[in-house]
C-alpha positions as CSV (number, residue, x, y, z in Angstrom):
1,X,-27.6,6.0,27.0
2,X,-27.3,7.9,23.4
3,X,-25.4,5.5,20.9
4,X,-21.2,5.7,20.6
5,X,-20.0,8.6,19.1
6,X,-18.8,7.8,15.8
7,X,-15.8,7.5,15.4
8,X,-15.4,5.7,18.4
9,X,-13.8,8.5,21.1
10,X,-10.4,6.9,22.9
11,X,-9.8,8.2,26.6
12,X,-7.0,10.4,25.8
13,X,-6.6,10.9,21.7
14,X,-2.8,11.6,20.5
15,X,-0.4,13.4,21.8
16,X,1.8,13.7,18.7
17,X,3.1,16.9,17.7
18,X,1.6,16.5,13.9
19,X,-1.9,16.4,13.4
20,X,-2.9,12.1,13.2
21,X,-5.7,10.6,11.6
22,X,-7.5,10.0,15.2
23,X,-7.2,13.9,14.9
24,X,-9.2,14.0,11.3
25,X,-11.5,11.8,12.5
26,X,-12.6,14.0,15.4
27,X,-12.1,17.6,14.2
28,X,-16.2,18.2,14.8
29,X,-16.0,16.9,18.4
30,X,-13.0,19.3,19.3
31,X,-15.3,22.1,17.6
32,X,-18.1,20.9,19.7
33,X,-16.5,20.8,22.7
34,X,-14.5,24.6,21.8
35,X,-18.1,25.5,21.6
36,X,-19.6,23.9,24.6
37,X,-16.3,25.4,26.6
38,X,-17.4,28.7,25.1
39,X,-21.0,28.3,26.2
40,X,-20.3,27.2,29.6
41,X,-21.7,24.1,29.5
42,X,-21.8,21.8,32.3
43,X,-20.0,18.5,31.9
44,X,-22.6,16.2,32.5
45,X,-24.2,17.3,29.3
46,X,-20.9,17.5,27.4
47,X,-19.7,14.0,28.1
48,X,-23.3,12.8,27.5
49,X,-24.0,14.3,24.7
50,X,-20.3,14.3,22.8
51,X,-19.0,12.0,24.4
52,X,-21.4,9.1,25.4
53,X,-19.9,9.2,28.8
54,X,-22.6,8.8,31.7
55,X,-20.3,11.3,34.3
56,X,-23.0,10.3,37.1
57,X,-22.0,6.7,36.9
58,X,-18.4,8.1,35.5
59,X,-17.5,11.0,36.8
60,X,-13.8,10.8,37.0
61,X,-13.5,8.8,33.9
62,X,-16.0,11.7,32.0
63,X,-13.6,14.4,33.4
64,X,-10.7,13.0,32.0
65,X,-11.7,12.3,28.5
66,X,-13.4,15.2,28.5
67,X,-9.9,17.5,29.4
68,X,-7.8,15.6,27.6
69,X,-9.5,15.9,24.2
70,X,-10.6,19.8,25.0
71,X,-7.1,20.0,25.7
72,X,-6.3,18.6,22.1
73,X,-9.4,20.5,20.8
74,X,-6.7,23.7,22.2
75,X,-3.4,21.9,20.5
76,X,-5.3,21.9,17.4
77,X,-6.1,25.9,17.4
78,X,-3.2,26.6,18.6
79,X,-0.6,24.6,16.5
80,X,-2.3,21.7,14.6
81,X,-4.0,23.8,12.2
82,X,-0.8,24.5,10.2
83,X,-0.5,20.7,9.5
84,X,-3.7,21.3,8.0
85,X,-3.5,24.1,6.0
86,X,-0.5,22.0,4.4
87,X,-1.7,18.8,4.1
88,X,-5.2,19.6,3.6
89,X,-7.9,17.3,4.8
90,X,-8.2,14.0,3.3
């Protein structure tokens, strides 16, 4: 198994409707997984390789984290961005 991700990746990250820290943290893995969604990518290798989820031993457990935070990876595109054009990054 590859090592953790770091930072560590929750299940589901936040569903606030302001960009959190646990939203800073992981802006490159919700690029990476825009960009695997983009490439078609299978989700074995996403959750292996992004998210250190083995989906054979895990498959409903790599499906979920991988949705929920592609659907953040979405929020942010969509709406979270304008928190960061204010606030900047820290």
């Amino acid at each position: 198994m590859p090592q953790p991700p770091q930072p560590p990746i929750a299940d589901a990250p936040p569903v606030d409707e302001c960009v959190t820290v646990y939203d800073r943290d992981h802006l490159k893995l919700y690029v990476r997984l825009l960009d695997a969604e983009s490439e078609g990518a299978p989700l074995a290798e996403i959750s292996w390789l992004l998210l250190g989820i083995d989906a054979a031993a895990e498959p409903e457990r790599a499906q979920r984290v991988h949705d929920n935070h592609l659907g953040r990876a979405h929020w942010m595109t969509e709406h979270g961005y304008r928190d960061l054009l204010m606030k900047g990054l820290p």
